[in-house]
C-alpha positions in Angstrom: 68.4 105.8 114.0 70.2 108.5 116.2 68.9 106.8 119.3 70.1 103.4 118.0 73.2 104.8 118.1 72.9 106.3 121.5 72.0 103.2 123.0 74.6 100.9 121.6 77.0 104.2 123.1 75.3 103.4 126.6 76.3 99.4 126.3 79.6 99.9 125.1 80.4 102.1 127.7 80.5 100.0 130.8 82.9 97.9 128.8 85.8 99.7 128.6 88.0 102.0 130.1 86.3 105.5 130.8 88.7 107.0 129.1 89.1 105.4 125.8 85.4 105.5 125.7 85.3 109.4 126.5 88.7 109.6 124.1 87.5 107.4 121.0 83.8 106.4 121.1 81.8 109.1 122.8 82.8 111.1 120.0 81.5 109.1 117.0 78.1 110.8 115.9 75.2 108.8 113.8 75.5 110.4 110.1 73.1 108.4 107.9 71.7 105.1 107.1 71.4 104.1 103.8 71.1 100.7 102.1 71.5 98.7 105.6 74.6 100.6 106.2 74.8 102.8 109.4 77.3 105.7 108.2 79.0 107.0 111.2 81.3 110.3 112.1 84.1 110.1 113.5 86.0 113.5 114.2 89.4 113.0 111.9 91.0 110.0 109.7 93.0 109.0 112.7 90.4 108.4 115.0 88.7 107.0 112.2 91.6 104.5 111.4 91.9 103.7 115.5 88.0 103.1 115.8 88.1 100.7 112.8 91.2 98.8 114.1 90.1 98.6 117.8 86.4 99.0 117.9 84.5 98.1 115.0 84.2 94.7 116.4 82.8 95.5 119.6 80.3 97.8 118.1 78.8 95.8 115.8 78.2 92.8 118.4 76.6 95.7 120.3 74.6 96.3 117.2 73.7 93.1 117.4 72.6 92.3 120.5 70.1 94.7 120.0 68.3 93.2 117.6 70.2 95.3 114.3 72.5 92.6 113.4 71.4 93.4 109.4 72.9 96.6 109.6 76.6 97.0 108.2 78.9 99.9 109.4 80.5 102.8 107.8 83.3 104.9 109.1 83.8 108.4 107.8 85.1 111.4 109.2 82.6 114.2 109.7 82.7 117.4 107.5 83.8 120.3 109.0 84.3 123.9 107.9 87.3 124.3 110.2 90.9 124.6 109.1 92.8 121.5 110.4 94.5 122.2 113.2 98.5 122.5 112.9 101.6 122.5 115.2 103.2 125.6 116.0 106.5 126.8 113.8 109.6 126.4 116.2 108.9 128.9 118.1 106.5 125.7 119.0 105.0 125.9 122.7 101.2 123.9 121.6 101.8 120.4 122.4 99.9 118.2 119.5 96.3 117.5 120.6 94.7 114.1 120.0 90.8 114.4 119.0 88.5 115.8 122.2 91.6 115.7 124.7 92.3 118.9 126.2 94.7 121.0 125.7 97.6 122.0 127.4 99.7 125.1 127.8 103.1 124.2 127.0 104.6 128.7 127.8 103.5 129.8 131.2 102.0 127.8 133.7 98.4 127.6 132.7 99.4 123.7 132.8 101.0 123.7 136.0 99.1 123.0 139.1 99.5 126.5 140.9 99.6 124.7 144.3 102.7 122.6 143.3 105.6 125.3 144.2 108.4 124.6 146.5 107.2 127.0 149.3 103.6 124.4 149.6 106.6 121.7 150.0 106.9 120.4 153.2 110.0 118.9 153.9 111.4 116.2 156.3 113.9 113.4 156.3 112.2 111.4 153.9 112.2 113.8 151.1 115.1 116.6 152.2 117.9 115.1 149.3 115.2 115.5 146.4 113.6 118.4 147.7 117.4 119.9 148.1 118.5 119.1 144.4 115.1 119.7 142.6 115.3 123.2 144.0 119.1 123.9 143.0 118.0 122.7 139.6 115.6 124.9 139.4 117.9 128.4 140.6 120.9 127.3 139.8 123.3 126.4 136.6 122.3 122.9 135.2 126.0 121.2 136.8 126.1 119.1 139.0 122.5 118.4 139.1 121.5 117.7 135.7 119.9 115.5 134.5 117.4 114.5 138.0 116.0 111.5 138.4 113.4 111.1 140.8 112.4 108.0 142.0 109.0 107.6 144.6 105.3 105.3 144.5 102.7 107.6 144.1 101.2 110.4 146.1 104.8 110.9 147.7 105.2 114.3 146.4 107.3 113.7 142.9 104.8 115.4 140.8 104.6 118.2 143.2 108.4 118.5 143.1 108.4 118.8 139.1 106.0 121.1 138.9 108.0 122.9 141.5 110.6 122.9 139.1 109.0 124.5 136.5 107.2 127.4 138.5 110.4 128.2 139.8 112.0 128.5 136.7 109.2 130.8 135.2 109.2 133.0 137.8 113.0 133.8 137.0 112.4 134.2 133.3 109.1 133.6 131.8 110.3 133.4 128.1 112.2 130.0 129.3 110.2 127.1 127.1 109.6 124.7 129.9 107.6 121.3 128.7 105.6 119.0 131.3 104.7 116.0 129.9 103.8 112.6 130.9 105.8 109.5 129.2 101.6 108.6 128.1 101.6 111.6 126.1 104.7 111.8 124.8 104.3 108.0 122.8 100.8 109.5 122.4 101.8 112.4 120.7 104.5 110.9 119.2 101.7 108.0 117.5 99.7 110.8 116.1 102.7 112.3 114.7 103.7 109.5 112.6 100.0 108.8 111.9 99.4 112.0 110.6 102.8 112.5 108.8 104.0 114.9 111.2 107.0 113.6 113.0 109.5 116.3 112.3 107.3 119.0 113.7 107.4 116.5 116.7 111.1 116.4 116.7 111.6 119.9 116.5 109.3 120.6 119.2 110.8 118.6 121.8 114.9 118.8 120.2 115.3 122.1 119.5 112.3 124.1 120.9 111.9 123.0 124.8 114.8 124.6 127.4 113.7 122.2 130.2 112.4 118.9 130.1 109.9 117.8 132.8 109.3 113.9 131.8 106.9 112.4 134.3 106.3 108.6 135.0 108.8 106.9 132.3 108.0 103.4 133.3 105.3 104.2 131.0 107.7 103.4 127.6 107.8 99.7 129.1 107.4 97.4 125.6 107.9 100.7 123.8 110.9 99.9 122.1 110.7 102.8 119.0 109.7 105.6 121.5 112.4 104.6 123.5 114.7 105.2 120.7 113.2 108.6 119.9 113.6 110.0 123.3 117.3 108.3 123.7 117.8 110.8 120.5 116.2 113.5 122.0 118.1 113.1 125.6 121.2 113.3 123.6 120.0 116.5 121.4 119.1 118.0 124.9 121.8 117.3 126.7 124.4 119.0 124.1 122.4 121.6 124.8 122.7 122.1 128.0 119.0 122.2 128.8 117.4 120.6 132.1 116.1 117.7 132.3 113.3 116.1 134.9 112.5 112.4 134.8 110.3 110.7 137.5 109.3 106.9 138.3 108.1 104.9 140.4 110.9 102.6 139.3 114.2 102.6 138.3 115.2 102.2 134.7 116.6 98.7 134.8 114.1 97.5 137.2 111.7 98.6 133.9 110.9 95.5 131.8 112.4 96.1 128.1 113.8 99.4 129.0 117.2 99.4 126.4 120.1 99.7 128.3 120.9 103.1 126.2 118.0 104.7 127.6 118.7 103.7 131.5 121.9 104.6 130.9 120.8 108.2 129.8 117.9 108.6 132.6 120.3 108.0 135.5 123.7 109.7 133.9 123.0 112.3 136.4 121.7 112.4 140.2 119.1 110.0 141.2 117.0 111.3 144.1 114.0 109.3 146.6 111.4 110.2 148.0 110.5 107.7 150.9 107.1 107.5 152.7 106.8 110.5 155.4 108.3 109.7 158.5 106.3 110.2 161.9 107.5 113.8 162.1 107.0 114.6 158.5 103.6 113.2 158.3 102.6 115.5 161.3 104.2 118.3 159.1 102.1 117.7 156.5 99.0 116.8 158.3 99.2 120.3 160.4 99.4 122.1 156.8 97.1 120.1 155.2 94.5 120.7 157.6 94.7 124.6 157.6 94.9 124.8 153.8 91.4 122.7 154.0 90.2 125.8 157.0 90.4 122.5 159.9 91.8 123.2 163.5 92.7 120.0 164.7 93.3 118.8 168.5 97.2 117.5 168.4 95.7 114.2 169.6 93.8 113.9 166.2 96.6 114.9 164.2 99.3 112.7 165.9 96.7 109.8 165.8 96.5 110.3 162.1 100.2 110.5 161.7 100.6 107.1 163.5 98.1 105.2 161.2 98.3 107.0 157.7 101.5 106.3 156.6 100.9 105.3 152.9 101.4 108.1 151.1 100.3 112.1 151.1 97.6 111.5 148.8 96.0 109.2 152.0 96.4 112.0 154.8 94.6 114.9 152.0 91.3 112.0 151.6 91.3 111.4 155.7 91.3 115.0 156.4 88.5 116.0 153.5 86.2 113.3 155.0 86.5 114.1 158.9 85.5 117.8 157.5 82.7 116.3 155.3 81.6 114.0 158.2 81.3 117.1 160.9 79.7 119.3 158.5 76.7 116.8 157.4 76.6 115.0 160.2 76.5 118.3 162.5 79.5 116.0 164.7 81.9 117.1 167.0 85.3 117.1 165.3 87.0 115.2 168.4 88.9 111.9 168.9 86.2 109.6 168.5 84.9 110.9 165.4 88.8 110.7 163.6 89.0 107.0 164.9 85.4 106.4 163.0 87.0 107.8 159.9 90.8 106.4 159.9 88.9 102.9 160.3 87.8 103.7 156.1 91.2 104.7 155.4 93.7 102.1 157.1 93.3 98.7 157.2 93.9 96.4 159.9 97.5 95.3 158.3 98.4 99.1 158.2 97.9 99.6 161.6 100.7 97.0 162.9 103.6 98.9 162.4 107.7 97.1 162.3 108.6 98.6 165.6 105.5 97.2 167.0 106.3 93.3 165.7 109.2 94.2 167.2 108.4 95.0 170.2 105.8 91.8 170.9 108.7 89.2 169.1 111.0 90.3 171.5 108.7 90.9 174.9 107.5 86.9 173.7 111.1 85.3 173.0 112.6 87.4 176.1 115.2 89.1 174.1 116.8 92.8 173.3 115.8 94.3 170.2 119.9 94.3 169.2 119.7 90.3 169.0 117.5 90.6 165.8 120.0 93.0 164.1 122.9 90.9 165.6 125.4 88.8 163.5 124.0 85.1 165.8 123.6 82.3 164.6 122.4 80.5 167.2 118.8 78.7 167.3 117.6 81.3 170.2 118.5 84.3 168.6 117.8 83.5 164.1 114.3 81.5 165.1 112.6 84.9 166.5 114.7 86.6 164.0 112.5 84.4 161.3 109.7 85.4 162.9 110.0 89.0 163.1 110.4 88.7 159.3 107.8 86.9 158.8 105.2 88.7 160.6 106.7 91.7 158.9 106.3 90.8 155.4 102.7 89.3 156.1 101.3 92.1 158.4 103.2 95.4 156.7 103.2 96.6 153.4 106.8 96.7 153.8 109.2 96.0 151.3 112.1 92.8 151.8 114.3 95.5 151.4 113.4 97.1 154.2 112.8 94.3 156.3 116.3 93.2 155.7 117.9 96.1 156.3 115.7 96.8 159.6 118.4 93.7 160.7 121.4 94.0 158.9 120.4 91.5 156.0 119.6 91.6 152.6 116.5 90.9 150.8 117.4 87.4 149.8 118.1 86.7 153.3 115.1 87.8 155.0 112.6 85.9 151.9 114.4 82.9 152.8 113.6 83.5 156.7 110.1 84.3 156.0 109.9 81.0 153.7 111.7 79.0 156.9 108.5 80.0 159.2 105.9 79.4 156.2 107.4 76.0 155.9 107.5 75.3 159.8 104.1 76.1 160.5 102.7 73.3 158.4 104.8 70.8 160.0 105.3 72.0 163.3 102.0 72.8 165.7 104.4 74.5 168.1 105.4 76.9 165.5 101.8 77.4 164.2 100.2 77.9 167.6 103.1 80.5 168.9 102.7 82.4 165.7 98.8 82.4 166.0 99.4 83.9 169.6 101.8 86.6 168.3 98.9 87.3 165.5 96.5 87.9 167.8 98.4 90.1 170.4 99.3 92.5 167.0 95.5 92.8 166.2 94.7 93.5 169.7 97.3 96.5 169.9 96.3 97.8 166.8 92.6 98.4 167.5 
């Protein structure tokens, strides 16, 4: 019957999320059959509970499927001779563990990345304001810098910067109770709390026992409308305090669906940073010290040819410079020009290689204008119609936002949509329109190769 068991693991698995199947099901061990019943272990009543409310369905089609559909199934949790595991008195630096996660040093910096310090930082114009106030935070007295909000997509260096934060603050006194945690495992550890009848352990821990708060990726508490309420309390506790406090986001608090106005109100009652996408000068920055911390000595033409094209994020630049390594080491290949072209062709599509300044450049060399006539105030048909264009190619061949589109000539994002819509709706009823646009096309895909 074990293997039963095994092999309805190895269906289920493919089904759903690797790590709620690693998290709640991989766990579950075959106890006994008896009676037609299939007994199973699961490692504590909460998991049990969870597996029962969210599972037990899918596992007993699985069952079924394979021929076992007579077989009922029994929950349990498994014995154990262990004490049950219990939170820290307020001196409290354990952060409560769900079953089979791992856990996490809340004192010291076992849970810090140790590469994630300010002096591994590299700085440039796109970063220089939150890389500036993170680090006052950090060595100086909370005001006027508390609380920091940091707001930047992913693999642009927020994470880095918390962690930063909290190195920083360690090294000038280790005894300072410094919690990281992700919104994900604060509602987390907040569910197991009430599950478990531990919530004032939890809000001891994060009230009264935490001296900074590092509170990564809060658009996570979008629809979460009683954690919300439980860290608006906690903010407040904190803040009377005078403790630090860290929030980042990929958004701001009321661009969040369901975010209470409270809470936004809290997150951004101090300074609200961004980190932008490295600039052309940052990105060879980064590339340069990238490549030496990965032992690669790279021609300037290979590094400026991957600051051109990788412009997504950091996280892009660390991946293109692991696989040209990879690809010279196995492949027993020169590490020149030609061999960084073959690999930024896996990392950049073909819209990520037409740039804004190069749409730019072809609308304006086409139309026989100055670049200043698409930023200008005119109105007049020969000036706004390659204006629309510009904006349209823009918004269809760059990843860029109508934000920045807009304010690349002096509009706002409402007006360049509706220029981009003008265009959209011209080249269905105009040929002229379609087939000058279908020239411009092809001109950007022929530069960018």
């Amino acid at each position: 019957m074990t293997s039963i068991w095994d092999s309805v693991k190895r269906e289920i698995e493919p089904t759903i999320p690797k790590k709620s199947f690693h998290l709640w099901i991989d766990p579950v061990t075959y106890l006994e059959d008896k009676d037609d019943t299939i007994v199973l272990g699961c490692p504590n009543k909460f998991s049990r509970d969870w597996i029962r409310d969210n599972y037990l369905g899918l596992i007993e089609r699985r069952l079924g499927s394979m021929g076992n559909s007579h077989y009922k199934l029994d929950l349990k949790v498994k014995p154990s001779g262990k004490k049950p595991e219990t939170i820290d008195p307020p001196s409290g630096s354990k952060q409560l563990t769900l079953p089979h996660m791992p856990t996490k040093r809340r004192c010291g910096r076992g849970w810090l990345h140790e590469e994630y310090t300010f002096d591994r930082f590299v700085v440039g114009q796109c970063n220089e304001f939150a890389y500036s106030a993170s680090k006052a935070l950090a060595l100086g007295d909370n005001q006027p810098y508390n609380p920091l909000f940091m707001l930047a997509g992913t693999g642009l260096g927020k994470s880095h910067l918390t962690q930063a934060i909290g190195h920083a603050i360690l090294d000038q006194d280790s005894s300072v109770r410094v919690c990281y945690v992700t919104a994900e495992d604060f509602v987390n550890e907040m569910i197991f709390a009430l599950k478990n009848g531990r919530i004032d352990e939890f809000k001891n821990k994060y009230r009264h026992c935490c001296d900074v708060l590092l509170l990564e990726e809060i658009h996570f508490l979008e629809g979460k409308s009683k954690t919300q309420i439980e860290l608006g309390y906690t903010l407040d506790a904190l803040a009377n305090e005078n403790k630090k406090i860290i929030f980042t986001s990929p958004l701001l608090p009321k661009d969040i669906p369901t975010m209470t106005k409270e809470l936004s109100s809290r997150l951004t009652s101090g300074v609200i940073t961004k980190l932008e996408r490295p600039d052309y000068n940052t990105a060879v920055k980064i590339l340069d010290k990238k490549a030496i911390e990965q032992g690669l000595y790279l021609s300037e033409d290979i590094i400026h040819l991957f600051a051109k094209h990788l412009t997504r994020d950091i996280r892009q630049m660390e991946s293109a410079l692991r696989c040209l390594k990879a690809k010279s080491d196995l492949m027993k290949a020169e590490m020149n020009l030609d061999l960084a072209k073959e690999v930024l062709r896996c990392h950049v599509t073909e819209q990520e290689t037409i740039t804004m300044q190069s749409i730019e450049k072809h609308v304006c060399q086409y139309f026989k204008i100055e670049p200043q006539v698409l930023r200008s105030k005119s109105r007049k048909k020969n000036h706004s119609y390659p204006r629309n264009v510009y904006v349209y190619l823009c918004r269809h061949y760059t990843d860029a936002t109508l934000e920045d589109i807009g304010k690349s000539i002096n509009r706002n994002h409402s007006t360049a949509l509706y220029a981009s819509e003008v265009i959209e709706h011209k080249i269905k009823v105009d040929s002229k329109v379609k087939s000058q646009l279908s020239f411009l096309q092809q001109k950007l895909k022929s530069a960018a190769k």
